[in-house]
C-alpha positions in Angstrom: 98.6 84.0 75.6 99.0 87.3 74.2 101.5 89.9 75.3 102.0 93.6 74.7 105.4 94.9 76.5 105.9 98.6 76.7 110.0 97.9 76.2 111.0 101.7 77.0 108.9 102.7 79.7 111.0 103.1 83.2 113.8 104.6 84.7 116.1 101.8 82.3 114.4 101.6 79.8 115.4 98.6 77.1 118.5 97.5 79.6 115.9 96.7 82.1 113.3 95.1 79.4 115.3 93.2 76.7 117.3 91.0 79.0 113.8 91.0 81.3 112.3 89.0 78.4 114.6 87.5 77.2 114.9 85.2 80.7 111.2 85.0 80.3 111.4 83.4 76.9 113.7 80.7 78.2 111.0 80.1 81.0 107.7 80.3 78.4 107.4 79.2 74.5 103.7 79.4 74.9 103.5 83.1 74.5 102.9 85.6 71.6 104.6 88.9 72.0 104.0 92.1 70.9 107.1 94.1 71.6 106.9 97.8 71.4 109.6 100.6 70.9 112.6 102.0 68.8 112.7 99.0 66.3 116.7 99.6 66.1 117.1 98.7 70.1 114.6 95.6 69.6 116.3 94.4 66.7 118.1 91.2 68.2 114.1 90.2 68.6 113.3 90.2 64.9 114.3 86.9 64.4 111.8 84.9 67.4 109.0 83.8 66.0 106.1 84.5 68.5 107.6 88.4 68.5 106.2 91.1 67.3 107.9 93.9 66.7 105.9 97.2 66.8 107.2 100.5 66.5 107.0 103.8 68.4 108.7 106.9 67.9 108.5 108.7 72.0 108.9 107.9 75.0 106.8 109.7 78.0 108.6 110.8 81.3 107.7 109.3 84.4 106.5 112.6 85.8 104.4 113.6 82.5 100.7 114.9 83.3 98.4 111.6 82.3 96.3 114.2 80.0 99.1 115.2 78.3 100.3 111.3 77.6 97.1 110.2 76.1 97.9 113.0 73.6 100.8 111.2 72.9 100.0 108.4 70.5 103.0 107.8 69.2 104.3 107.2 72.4 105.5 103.4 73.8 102.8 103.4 76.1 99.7 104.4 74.0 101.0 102.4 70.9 100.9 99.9 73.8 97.7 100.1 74.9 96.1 100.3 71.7 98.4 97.4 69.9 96.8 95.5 73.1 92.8 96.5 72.3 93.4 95.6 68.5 95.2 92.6 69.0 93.0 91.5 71.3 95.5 90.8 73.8 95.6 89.2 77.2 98.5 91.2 79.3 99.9 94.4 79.3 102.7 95.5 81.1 105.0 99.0 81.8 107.4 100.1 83.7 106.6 103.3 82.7 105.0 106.4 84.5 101.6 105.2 86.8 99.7 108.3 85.9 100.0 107.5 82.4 99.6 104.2 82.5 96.2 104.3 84.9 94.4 107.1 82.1 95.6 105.1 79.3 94.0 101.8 80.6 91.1 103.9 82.4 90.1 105.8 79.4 91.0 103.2 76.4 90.5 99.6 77.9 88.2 100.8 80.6 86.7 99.9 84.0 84.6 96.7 85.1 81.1 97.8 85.3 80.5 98.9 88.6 84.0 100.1 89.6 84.3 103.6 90.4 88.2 103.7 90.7 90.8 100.9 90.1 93.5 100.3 92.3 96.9 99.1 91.8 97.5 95.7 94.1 100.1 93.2 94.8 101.4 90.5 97.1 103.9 91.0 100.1 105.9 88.6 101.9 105.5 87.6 105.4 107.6 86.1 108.3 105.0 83.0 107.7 106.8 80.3 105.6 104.4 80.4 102.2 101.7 83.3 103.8 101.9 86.3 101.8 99.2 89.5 101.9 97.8 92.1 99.2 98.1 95.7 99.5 95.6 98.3 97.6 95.9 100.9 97.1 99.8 101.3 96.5 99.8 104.2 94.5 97.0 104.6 91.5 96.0 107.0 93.3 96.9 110.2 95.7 93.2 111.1 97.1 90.2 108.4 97.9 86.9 108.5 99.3 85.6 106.7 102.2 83.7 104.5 99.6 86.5 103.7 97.4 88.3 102.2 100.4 85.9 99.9 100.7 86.0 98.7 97.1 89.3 98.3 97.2 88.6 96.4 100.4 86.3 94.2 98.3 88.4 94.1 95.2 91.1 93.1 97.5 89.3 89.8 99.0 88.2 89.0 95.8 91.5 88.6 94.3 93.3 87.2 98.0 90.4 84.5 97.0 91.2 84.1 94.0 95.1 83.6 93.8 95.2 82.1 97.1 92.3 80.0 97.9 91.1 81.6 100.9 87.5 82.2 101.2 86.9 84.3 104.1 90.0 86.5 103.6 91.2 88.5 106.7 90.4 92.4 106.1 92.9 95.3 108.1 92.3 99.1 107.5 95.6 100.7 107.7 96.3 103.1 110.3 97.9 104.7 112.9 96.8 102.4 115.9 94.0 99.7 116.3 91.4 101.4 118.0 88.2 102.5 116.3 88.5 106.0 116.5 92.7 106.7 116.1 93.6 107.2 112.1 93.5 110.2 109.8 89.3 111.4 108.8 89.4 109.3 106.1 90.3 106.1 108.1 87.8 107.0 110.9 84.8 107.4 108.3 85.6 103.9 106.5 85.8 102.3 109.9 82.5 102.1 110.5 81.8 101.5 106.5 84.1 98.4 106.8 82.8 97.5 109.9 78.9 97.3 108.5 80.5 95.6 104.8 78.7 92.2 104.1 81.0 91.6 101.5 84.4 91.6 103.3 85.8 90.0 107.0 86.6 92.9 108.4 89.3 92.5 111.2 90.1 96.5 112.7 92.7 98.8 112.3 96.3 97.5 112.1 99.4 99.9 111.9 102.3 99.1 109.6 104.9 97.5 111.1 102.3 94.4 111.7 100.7 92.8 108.6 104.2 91.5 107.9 103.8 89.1 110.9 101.1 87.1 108.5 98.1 87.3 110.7 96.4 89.5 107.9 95.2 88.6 104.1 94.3 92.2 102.6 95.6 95.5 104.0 93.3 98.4 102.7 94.8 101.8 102.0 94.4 105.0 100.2 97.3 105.1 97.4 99.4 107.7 98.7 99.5 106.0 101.8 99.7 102.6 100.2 102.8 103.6 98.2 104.6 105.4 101.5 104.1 101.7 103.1 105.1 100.0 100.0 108.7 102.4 99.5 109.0 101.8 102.8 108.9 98.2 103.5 111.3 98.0 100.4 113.8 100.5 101.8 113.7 98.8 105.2 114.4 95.6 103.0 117.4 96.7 101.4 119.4 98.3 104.3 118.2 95.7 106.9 119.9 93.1 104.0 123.1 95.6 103.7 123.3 95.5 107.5 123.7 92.0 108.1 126.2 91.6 105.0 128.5 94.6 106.8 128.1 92.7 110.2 129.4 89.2 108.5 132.1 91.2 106.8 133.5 92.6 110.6 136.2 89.5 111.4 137.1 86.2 110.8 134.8 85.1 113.4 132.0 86.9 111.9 132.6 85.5 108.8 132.7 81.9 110.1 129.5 82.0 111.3 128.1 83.0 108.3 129.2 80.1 106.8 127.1 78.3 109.1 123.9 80.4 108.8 124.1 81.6 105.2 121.5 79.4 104.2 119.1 81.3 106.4 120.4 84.1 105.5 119.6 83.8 102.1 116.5 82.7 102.4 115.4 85.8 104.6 116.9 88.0 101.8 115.4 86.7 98.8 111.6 86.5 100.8 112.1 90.0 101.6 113.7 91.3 97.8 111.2 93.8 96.5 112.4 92.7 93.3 110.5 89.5 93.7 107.1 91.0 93.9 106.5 91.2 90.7 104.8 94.8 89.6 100.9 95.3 90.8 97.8 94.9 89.0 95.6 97.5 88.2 92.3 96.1 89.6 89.7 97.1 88.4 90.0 97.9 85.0 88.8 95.6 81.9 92.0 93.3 81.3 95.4 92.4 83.0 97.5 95.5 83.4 100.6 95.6 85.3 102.6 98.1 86.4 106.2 97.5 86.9 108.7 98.9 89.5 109.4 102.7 87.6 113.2 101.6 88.7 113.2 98.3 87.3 115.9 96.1 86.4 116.2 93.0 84.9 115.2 90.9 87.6 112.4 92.9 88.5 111.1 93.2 85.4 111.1 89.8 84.8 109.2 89.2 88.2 106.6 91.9 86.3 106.2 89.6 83.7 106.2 86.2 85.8 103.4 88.0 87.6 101.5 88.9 84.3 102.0 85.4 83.4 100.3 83.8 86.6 97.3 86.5 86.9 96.4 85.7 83.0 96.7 82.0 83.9 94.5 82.0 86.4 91.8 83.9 84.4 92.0 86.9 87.0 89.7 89.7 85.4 86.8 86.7 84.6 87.3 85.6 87.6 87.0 89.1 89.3 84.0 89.9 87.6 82.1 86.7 88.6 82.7 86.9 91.9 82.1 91.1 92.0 78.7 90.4 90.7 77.7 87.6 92.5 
């Protein structure tokens, strides 16, 4: 396998990215990489032999216009993007802005025939031990169509197929109540658009506090809503995980039974870690692309990677394609 790693994309930049992969090496010697940035912060690299080191002179902010960044050749990202088309590369990943990233891969590596816009997509954790669900869109995109909501509904069971080995995945529109007609215009006209679908198992409406229970496979979304669900679920995460720590903490009692639960206890806290997802695909476009938290640190970045790993293993974009066309 071939990898290109945008190493200063993100809120951290290189301290998110070198010790990121770094703790990926350990795991994998049967990658190539192709490392790009300021060759004076990657220099501790230059002496692995399946690295690359490839240089770039800018880095783009996380809130620069995606016209603008394609401008920008000399940036991280678009070195990048093109070191990945030249070196004929299998995985490229960023932690750097989603606009960006989205044009660069939209415009340079470009969409499967047929798609008429890719959505970014990942896997959640349920209270079901081993049953996890994928989101799209969670943020590729601020606006959709009625009939891109249903790709991504079909993009969605194609890769829940894929990765998990379920062949009549479980379809949920998300919304704000289960009845037909309740949800925002856009939900209401790809109801019935769902509904009618061939292609997909189309279950209803479902609102968000529910597809964590595990009854659902693929929970369908516009991006901006997509991404308000994702922040959200990882927010509710992290303080529900900061609440039980401060309710230990209250008195020697308290702390005694922790002792005696803390097993479960860590187990519910690293199933629920956002960290552990593992950045989002871009489905849709013409190669494995992920996107990495914008706030990542180490362990999320490597979770990024691990994620890269396993979609390129599993021959996801071929795979995609044979099924989208079937």
């Amino acid at each position: 396998m071939k990898f290109v790693i945008d190493m200063m994309g993100g809120d951290n930049g290189v301290k998110a990215t070198i010790s990121g992969t770094k703790e990926f090496l350990k795991k994998h010697n049967d990658i190539e990489l192709f490392l790009i940035g300021d060759l004076n912060e990657l220099s501790e690299f230059k002496d692995y032999p399946n690295i690359h080191l490839v240089e770039s002179k800018t880095v783009l902010k996380m809130d620069v216009d995606p016209m603008t960044a394609l401008k920008e050749k000399d940036s991280s990202l678009m070195v990048a993007v093109n070191t990945y088309l030249n070196e004929k590369c299998d995985c490229l990943i960023s932690a750097g802005s989603t606009g960006a990233l989205l044009s660069a891969a939209v415009f340079k590596i470009k969409r499967i025939e047929g798609i008429t816009r890719p959505c970014l997509i990942t896997s959640f954790p349920t209270i079901k031990k081993g049953k996890k669900f994928v989101v799209c869109d969670l943020g590729a995109n601020n606006a959709n169509t009625k009939e891109e909501l249903v790709q991504f509904a079909i993009m969605g069971s194609i890769y829940y197929s894929i990765l998990y080995k379920e062949n009549n995945p479980k379809v949920a529109l998300l919304s704000n109540g289960t009845e037909e007609e309740k949800g925002s215009p856009l939900c209401k006209e790809t109801y019935p658009l769902l509904k009618d679908s061939k292609s997909i198992n189309f279950v209803g409406n479902i609102e968000a506090r529910d597809p964590l229970y595990g009854n659902i496979d693929v929970l369908v979304s516009d991006g901006f809503t997509g991404n308000v669900f994702l922040k959200s679920v990882e927010g509710t995460a992290k303080i529900m995980s900061q609440m039980i720590k401060d309710a230990f903490k209250r008195n020697i009692f308290s702390m005694i039974g922790y002792l005696f639960s803390k097993k479960g206890i860590v187990e519910m806290k690293e199933k629920m870690d956002y960290k552990n997802v593992g950045g989002a695909l871009l489905m849709g476009v013409n190669g494995v692309v992920i996107k990495a938290h914008g706030s990542s640190d180490t362990k999320s970045f490597l979770s990024a990677l691990e994620n890269g790993y396993n979609l390129t293993k599993v021959d996801i974009v071929n795979k995609f394609k044979e099924e989208l066309f079937k």
